[in-house]
C-alpha positions in Angstrom: 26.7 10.9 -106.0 29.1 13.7 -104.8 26.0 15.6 -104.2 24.5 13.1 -101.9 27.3 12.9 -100.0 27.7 16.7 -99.7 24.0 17.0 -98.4 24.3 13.8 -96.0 27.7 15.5 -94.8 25.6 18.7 -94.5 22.7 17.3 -92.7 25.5 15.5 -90.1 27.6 18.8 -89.2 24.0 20.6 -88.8 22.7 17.8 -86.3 26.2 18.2 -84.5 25.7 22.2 -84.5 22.1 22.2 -83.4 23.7 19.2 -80.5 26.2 21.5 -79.3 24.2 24.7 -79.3 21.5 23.0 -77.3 24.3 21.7 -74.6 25.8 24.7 -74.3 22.7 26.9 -73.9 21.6 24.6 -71.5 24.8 25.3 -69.0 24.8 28.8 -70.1 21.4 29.1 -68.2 22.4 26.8 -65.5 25.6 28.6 -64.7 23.4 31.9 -64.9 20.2 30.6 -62.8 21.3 28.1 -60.9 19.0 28.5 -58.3 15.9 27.3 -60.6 16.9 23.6 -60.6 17.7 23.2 -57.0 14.0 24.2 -55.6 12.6 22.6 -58.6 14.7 19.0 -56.9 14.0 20.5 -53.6 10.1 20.6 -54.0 10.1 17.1 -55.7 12.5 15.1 -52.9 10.0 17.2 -49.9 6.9 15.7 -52.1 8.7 12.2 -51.7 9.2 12.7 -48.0 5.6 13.8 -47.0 4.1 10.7 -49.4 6.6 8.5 -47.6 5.5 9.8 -44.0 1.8 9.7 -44.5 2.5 6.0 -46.0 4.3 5.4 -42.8 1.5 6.7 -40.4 -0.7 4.2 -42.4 1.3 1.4 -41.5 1.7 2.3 -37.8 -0.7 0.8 -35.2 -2.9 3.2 -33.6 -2.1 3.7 -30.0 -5.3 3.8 -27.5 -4.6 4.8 -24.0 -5.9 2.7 -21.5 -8.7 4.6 -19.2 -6.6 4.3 -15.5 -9.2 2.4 -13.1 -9.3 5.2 -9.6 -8.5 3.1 -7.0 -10.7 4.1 -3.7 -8.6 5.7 -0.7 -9.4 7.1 2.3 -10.0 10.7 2.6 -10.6 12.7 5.4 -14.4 12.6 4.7 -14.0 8.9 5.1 -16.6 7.8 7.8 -14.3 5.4 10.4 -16.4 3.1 12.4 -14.8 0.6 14.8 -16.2 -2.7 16.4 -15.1 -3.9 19.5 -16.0 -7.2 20.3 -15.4 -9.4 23.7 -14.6 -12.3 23.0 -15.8 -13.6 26.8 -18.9 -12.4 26.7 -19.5 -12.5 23.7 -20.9 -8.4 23.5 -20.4 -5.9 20.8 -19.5 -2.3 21.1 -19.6 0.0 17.8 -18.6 3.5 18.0 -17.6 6.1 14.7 -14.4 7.6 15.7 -12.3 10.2 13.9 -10.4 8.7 11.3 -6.2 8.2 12.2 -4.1 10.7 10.2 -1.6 7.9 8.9 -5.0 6.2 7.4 -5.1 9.2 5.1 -4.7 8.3 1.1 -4.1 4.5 1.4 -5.6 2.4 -0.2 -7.2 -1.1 0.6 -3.5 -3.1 0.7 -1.7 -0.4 2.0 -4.3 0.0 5.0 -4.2 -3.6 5.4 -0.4 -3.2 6.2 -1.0 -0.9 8.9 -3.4 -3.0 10.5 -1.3 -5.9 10.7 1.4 -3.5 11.7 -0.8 -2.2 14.6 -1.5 -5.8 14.9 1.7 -6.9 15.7 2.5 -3.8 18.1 -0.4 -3.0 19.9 -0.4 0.1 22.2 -0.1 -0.5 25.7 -3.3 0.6 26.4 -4.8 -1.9 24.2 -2.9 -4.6 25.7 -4.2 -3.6 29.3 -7.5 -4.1 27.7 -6.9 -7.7 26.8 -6.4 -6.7 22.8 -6.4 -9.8 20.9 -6.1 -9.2 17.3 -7.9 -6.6 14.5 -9.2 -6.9 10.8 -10.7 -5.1 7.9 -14.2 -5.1 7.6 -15.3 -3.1 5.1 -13.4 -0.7 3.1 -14.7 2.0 0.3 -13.5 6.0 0.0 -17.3 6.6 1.8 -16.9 3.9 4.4 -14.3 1.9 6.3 -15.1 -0.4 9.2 -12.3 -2.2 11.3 -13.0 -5.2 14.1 -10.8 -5.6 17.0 -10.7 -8.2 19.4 -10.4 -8.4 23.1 -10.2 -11.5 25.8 -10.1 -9.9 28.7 -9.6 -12.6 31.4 -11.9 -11.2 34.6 -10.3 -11.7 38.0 -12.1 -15.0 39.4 -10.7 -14.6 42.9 -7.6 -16.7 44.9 -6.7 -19.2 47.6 -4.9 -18.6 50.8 -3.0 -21.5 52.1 -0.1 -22.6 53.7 3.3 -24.4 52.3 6.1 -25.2 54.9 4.8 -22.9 57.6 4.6 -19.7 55.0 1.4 -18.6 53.4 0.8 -19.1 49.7 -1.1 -18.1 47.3 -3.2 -20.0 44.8 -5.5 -19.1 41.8 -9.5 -20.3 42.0 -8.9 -24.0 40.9 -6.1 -24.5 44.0 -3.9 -25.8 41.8 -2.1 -22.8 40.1 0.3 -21.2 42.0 0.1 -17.4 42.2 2.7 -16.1 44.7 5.1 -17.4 47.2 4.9 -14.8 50.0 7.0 -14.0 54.0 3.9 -14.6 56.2 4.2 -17.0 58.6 1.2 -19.0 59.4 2.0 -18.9 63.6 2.2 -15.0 63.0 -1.3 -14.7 62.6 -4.2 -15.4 64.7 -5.6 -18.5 65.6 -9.0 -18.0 63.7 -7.0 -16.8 61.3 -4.6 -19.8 61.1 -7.8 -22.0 61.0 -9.4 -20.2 57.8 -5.8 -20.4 55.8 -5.5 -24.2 56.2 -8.9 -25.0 55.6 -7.9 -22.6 52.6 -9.1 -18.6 52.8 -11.1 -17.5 49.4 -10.0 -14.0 48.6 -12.7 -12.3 45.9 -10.3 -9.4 44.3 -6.7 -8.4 43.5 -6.9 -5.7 45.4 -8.1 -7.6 48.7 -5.6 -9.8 48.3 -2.8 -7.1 48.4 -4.4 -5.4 51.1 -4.6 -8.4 53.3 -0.8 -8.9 52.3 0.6 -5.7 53.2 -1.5 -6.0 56.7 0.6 -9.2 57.9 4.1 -9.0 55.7 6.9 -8.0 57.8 
């Protein structure tokens, strides 16, 4: 019985030996190469993190990029045709013209801007014309065609009477007044007198001026 115990006592202090010799072989070689665990933990947690990214990539939506549309503008080989239309008698005048500067690079809105821009500020010139209004046409970066409109009110002639001994001056239908002017009727000739009250038709503008200036004192 004393033997067992002896052996069992034996085989206990062994096992304790062999546990401590193990431990402290094992820090012996960590304290000596201490390097050998870190990259062997540094290679497994970068493993993790490239699994862990490509999972992520799976999981995130692929992002296509929209083709951008090319929106037409007007370039400098733009052909620029312009319509001029009268709207009293009724004719049509189209003539290609060199296109304006500022037209350059818009597009259809932004040209539509300046039109109604030009629209609402006409040049003088234009005005002397009888410019009414203009549009858009057609637009493409080949092609761009513009209207504009003119009423142009011809000069249908005027009336020279007589109001309170002075002569007056009255459009074609006698009933619009035109111009008050200094002429006294007795100041001119009889014939003369005659023709106004019966009511002298003058054809032009420019008659009329130079009939004025000829009697105004």
């Amino acid at each position: 019985m004393k033997l067992i115990r002896r052996i069992g006592l034996f085989l206990v202090l062994s096992g304790v030996m062999l546990g401590v010799g193990g431990y402290t072989a094992l820090k012996a070689e960590q304290f000596f190469y201490p390097n050998r665990y870190q990259v062997k933990e540094t290679r497994n947690y970068e493993k993790e993190q490239v699994q862990q990214n490509f999972a992520s990539d799976d999981q995130q939506p692929q992002v296509i990029e929209a083709a951008v549309e090319n929106i037409p503008v007007v370039t400098a080989d733009t052909t620029y045709l312009v319509e001029k239309v009268d709207l009293i008698s009724g004719t049509v005048n189209e003539t290609e013209e060199s296109i304006p500067l500022k037209y350059i690079g818009l597009d259809r809105e932004e040209l539509i801007q300046e039109l109604e821009a030009y629209d609402n500020n006409p040049p003088l010139t234009e005005l002397e014309q009888g410019f009414e209004t203009i549009e858009l046409t057609a637009f493409s970066k080949d092609r761009v065609a513009i209207c504009k409109y003119y009423k142009l009110e011809k000069d249908t002639g005027y009336y020279l009477m007589v109001a309170d001994h002075f002569i007056v001056v009255y459009r074609e239908d006698k009933q619009t007044l035109y111009m008050n002017t200094d002429i006294l009727l007795e100041s001119l000739s009889e014939t003369l007198q005659t023709e106004i009250m019966q009511g002298k038709y003058v054809e032009t503008e420019e008659e009329l001026y130079n009939f004025l200036e000829s009697y105004s004192s």
